[in-house]
N, C-alpha and C positions, 0 to 999 in steps of 0.2 A: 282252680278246679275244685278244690274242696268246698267251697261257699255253695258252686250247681249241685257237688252231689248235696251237701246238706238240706239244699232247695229240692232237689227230684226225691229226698227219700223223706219228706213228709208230705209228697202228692201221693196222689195214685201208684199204683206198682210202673215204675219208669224200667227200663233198660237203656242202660250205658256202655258204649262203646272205647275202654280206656283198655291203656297197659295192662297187660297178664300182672307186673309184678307188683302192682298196687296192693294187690290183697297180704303179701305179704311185708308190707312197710309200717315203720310205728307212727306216722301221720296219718295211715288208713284207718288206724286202729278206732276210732270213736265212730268211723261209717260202717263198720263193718256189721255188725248188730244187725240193721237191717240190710243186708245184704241176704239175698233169698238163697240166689242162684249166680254162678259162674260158668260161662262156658265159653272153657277156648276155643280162639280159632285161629291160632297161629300168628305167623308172620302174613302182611296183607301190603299186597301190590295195591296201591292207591290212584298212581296214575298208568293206565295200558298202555303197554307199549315202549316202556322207558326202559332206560338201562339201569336206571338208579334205583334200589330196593331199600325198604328200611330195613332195620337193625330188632328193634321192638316186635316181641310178639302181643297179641289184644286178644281178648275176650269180651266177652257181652257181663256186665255185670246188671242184675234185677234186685231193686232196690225198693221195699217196701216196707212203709212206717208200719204196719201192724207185725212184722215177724222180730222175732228176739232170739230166736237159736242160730246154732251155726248155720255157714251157709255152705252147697250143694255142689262139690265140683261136679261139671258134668263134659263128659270127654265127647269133644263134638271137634273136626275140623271144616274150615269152611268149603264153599264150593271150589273147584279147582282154577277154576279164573281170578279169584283173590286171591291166589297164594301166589308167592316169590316164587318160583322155578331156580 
């Protein structure tokens, strides 16, 4: 996983769809730089209909080589059909 982000965050501004708790890990630490934007979206039902739910929550992380400040948490959850119930 670290070798794509280090790949998507010298493209164009990407968005990634990883673990909420990645931003706070000391292996995130050298992507985090250009990390723009964060925005949770909870726990996410992957397949409809199942009984099985994950454990993990995600967010969208925006990854772009031109930013160098922190980056923006932003309180978003997703549509109601993604979510675990």
């Amino acid at each position: 996983m670290h070798a794509l982000i280090s790949h998507f965050a010298r493209t164009p501004p990407t968005w990634l769809l990883l673990e909420t708790d990645l931003a706070s890990t000391k292996q995130a630490a050298p992507f985090m730089p250009s990390c723009s934007d964060i925005v949770s979206v909870g726990r996410l039902r992957w397949i409809e209909g199942t009984i099985m739910s994950g454990k993990q929550n995600f967010a969208w992380y925006r990854f772009d080589a031109r930013h160098s400040v922190a980056e923006v948490l932003c309180a978003r959850s997703a549509p109601a059909s993604w979510r675990v119930s």
